[in-house]
N, C-alpha and C positions, 0 to 999 in steps of 0.2 A: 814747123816740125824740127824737133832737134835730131845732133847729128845721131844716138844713138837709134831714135825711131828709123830715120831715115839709111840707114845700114840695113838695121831689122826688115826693114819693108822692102830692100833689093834682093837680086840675085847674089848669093853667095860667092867671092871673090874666090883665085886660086889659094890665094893667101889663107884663108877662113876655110879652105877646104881641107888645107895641106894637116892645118893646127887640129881641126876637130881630129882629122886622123890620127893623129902622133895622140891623142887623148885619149881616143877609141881603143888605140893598140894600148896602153898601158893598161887600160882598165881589164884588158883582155891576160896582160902576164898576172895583173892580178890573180886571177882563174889561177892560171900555172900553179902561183905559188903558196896558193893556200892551200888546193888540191895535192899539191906533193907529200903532204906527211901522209893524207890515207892513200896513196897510192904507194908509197915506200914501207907502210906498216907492216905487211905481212913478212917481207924479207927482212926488216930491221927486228922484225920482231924473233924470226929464226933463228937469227942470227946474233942477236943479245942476249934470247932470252926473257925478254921483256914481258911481264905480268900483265895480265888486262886491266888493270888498275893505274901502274903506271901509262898505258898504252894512250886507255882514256886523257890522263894527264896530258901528254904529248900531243895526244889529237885536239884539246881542249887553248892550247897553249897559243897557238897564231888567234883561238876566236878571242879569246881574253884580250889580247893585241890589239884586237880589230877594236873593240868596246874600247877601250879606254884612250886608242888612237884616234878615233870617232868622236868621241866627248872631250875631249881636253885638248889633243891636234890640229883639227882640223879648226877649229876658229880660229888660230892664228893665222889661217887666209884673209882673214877680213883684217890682220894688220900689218903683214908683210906680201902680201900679193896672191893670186892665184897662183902662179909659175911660179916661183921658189918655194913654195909650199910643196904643189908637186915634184919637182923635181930633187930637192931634198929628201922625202920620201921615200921617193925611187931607189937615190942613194944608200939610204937605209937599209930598204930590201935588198938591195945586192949583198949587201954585206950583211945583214942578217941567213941567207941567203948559203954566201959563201965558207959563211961559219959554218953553217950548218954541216953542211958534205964535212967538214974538219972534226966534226965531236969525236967525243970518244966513248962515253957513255949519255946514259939516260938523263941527266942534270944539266948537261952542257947543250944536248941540244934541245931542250925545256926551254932552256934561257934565250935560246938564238931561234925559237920558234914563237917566245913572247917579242923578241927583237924584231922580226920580221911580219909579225900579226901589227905592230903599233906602226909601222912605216903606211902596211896596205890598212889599215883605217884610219890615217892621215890624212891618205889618198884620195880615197875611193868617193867622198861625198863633196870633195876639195874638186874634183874633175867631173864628178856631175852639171855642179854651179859652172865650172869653166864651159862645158860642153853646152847647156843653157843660155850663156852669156854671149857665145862665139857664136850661135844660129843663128838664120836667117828664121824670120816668124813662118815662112812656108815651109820649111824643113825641119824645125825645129824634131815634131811628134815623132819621125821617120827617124831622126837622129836620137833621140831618147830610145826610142826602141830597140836598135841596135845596139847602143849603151846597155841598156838594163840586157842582151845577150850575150853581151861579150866577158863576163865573168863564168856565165858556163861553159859556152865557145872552149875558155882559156884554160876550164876546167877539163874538157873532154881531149882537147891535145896533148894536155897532159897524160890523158888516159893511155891517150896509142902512141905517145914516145915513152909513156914508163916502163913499159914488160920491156922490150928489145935494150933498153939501156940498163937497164937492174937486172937485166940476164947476160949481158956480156958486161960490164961495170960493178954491179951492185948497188947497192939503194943510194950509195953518196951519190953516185954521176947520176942521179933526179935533179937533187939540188944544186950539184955547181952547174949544170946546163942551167939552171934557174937565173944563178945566180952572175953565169956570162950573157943570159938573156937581160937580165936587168940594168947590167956595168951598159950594156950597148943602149939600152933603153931609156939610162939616164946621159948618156953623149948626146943622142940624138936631140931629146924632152931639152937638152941644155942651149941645145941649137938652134932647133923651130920650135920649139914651143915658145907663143907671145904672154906677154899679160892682158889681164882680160882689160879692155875699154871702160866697162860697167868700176870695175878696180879703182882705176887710174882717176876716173871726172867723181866717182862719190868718197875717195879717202885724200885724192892730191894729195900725193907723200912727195918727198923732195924729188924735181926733176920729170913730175908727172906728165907738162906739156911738152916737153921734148920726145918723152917716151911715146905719147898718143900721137905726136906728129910724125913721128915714124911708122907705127903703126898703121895708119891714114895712109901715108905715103905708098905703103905696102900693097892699100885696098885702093889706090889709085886715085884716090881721096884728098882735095884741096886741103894743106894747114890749118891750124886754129890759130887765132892772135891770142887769144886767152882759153884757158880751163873752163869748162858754164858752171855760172855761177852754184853755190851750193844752195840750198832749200832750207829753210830758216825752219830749226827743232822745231815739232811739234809736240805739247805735251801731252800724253795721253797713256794709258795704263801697258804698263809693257808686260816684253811678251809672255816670261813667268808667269806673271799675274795676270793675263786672259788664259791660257788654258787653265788653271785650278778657278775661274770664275765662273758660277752658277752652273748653269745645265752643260757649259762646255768640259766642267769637271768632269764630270759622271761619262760625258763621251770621250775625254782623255782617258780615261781609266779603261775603259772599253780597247779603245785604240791598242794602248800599251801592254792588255793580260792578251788579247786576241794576236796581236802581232808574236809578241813572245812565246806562245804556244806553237804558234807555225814555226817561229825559229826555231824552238827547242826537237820539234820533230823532221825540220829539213835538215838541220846540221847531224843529226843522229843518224839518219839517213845517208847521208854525203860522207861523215865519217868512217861510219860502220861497217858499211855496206862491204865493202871489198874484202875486210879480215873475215866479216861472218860468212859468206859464199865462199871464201879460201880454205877456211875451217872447213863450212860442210861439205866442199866437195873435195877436198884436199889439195887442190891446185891454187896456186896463186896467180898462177894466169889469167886461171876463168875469176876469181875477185877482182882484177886491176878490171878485164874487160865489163864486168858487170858494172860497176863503179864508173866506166865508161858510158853505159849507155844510158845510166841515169842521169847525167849531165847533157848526152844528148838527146834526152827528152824534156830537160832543160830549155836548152834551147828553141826547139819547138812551140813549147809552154809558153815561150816569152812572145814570139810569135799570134800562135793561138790567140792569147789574150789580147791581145793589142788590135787586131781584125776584130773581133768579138767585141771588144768593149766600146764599137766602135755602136752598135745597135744596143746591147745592154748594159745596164746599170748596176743590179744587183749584184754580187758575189755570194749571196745565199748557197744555192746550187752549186757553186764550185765546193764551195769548203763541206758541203756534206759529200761529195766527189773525192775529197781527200782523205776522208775519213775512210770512205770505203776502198782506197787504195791502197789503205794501210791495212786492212783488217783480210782482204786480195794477198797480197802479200804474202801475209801470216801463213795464210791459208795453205798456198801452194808453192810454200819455203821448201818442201824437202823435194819438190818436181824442180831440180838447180833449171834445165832449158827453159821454163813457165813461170820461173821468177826471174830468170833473167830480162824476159821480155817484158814480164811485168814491170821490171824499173824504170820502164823506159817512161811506161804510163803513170809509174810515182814520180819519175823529174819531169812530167809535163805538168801536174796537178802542183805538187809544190812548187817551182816555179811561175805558174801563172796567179798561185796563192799571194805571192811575194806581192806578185808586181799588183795584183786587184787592190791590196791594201795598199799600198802609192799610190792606187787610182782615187780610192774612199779619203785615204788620211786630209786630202787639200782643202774640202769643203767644210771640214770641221772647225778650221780657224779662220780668222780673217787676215790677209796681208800680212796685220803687225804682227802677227805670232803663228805664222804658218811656217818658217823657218825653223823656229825655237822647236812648236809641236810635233813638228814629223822629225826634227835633230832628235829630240828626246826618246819620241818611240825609236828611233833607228837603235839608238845606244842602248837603251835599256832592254829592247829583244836580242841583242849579241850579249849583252850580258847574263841575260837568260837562257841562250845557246850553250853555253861555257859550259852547262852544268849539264847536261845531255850527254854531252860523250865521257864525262866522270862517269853519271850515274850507271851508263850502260858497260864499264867497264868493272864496276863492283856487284850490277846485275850478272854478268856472264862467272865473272869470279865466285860467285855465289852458286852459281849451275845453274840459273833463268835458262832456258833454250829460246833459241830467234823468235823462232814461232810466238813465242809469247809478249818478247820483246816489242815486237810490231805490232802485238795486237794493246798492249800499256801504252806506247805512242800513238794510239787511235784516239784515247783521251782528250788530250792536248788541244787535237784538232776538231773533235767535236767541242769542247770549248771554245775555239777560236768560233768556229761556224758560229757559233750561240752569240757571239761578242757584236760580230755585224750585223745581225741578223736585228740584235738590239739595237746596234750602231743606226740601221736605218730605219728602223721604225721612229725612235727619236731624233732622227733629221727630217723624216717623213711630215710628224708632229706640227714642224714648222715650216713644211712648204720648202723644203731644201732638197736640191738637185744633187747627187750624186756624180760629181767627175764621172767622164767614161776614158779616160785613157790614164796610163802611166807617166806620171811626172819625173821618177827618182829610179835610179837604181835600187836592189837587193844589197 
């Protein structure tokens, strides 16, 4: 047994416990800092002046971040380490962050809301793999699952420090609380946070055996006289070129419009939500707290699912579940108390939406290109999201009413529903099992 199996197969060190935390919690300000511009929109918005057009802009501005810090970012983990990957990030977000609170107008913090979207999708897929790599095999699931909650978590704290600090501050002190949570968050991440093992024995970068001997030492763990040895390439079709190959094409295509669809209507959701119930009911109060409770049925979601997928397989049933939570919604938008509760039951459906597809996506590639497969769909449904809180900013500017809005976002999702629903009849085809649990974060 080698030494990383032999970690994997123990009890979890304090060491190993202290790091997944300090991982745990970033992923969690995460939450914080994406959720502050729809929690600051309504007052920024009174207060500027700001057009529902530009607003969508603004709201659109950290997911664009997120997408393109996700696709071009975060692989430079695999060539300067997991921990400076994160923890530079971090860095990022503070000071995207910090900018923020400092704009002056609607361009300036456009720019410092794409600044701080490219830090947190740097991140966020960079400390999954660490969170992964740091478990014990018997905690591992337990630990993912909490993972994949602590962006709504980080999103719902947000909720109930925004109203009392944008009522006595205003909408800046959202973001520099963010952004002094962050400054403390990259001290700490600089401190305890290790490099992963997994890192250190499959890139050996300079100084690699010194660092894992430390690390060992940490988990109370005998030295290495040498690195193990490395695994002599094998050739064989990468990963690109397995998912566009044969039947696996057609079910990447599946994977990528069904994912995107859900993204496009959970972030339209997440975004939205708080200025249109401030709108209709004239309080921004009751927006920030709405916007609140759909992150804490979020959480839940993440929950729910994770128990649940523990017996079933399919996500059929969910996503026609989502569909009708959106059309729910529509329904009973102008009852403000019977949509407020409703949201709660829209952040349990889209979030456990999320995470089903993290359960579905693994089985569709193999090893060599399960990385690459579910990198791409991640990227390409945030880049899908992007356009969601545009398009609903030139829907409202146009005079669309909610009501209707939500029921045009029921589309998407019945789409998506259709996508698995194909997804697994053509893995069915082949005798192919269905993961039941969540691998990845949302």
């Amino acid at each position: 047994m080698d030494v990383l199996q032999d970690i994997r197969r123990s009890r979890m060190t304090r060491f190993q416990v202290v790091a997944v935390t300090v991982a745990l919690v970033m992923i969690l300000l995460d939450g914080f800092v994406v959720a502050s511009m729809a929690y600051a929109a309504p007052s920024l918005s009174a207060q500027w002046g700001t057009e529902p057009v530009m607003l969508g802009y603004l709201l659109s501005a950290s997911l664009f971040g997120m997408a393109a810090g996700s696709i071009f970012i975060t692989p430079i983990a695999d060539l300067i380490g997991r921990r400076w990957l994160a923890v530079g990030s971090m860095f990022v977000i503070a000071v995207g962050m910090g900018l923020s609170a400092l704009a002056t107008d609607e361009i300036m913090l456009l720019v410092f809301r794409l600044l701080t979207g490219l830090g947190v999708g740097g991140m966020m897929a960079n400390l999954n793999v660490f969170v992964s790599e740091d478990a014990s095999d018997a905690r591992r699931g337990s630990i993912i699952g909490i993972y994949a909650a602590g962006y709504p978590i980080g999103a719902t704290i947000g909720g109930v420090v925004a109203e009392p600090l944008i009522t006595a501050f205003g909408w800046q002190a959202l973001f520099l609380a963010g952004g002094v949570l962050s400054a403390l968050m990259f001290v700490i991440a600089l401190l305890l946070l290790p490099e992963s093992l997994d890192f250190l024995f499959a890139r050996q970068p300079k100084g690699a055996l010194g660092k894992a001997n430390r690390i060992l030492a940490r988990m109370d763990r005998p030295p290495l006289t040498a690195l193990p040895e490395l695994p002599k390439t094998v050739e064989s079709r990468s990963g690109m070129a397995e998912i566009f190959h044969g039947t696996v094409r057609f079910r990447t295509f599946l994977l990528w419009i069904g994912y995107a669809c859900l993204m496009a209507a959970y972030y339209f959701a997440n975004t939205w939500t708080p200025q249109i119930i401030a709108g209709a009911s004239g309080d921004e109060g009751l927006g920030i707290r709405t916007g609140t409770l759909a992150n804490l049925g979020g959480i839940i979601g993440c929950f729910i699912f994770s128990a649940l997928a523990i017996r079933f397989k399919s996500n059929r049933l969910l996503f026609g579940a989502l569909a009708g939570a959106y059309v729910l919604f529509g329904v009973v938008f102008s009852l403000i108390p019977v949509a407020m509760g409703t949201a709660v039951l829209l952040g349990i459906l889209t979030t456990a939406g999320i995470a089903g597809f993290y359960a579905v996506a693994p089985g569709v590639y193999t090893a060599r290109a399960r990385a690459t497969g579910i990198g791409w769909m991640i990227g390409i449904g945030r880049l899908v999201s992007i356009v969601a809180p545009i398009l609903v900013g030139y829907l409202i500017d146009g005079g669309w009413e909610p009501a209707t809005i939500f029921y045009l976002f029921a589309v998407p999702l019945l789409a998506s529903a259709a996508c698995v629903a194909a997804l697994s009849m053509s893995l069915r085809r082949q005798g192919a099992a269905l993961p039941t649990a969540p691998t990845v974060s949302a």
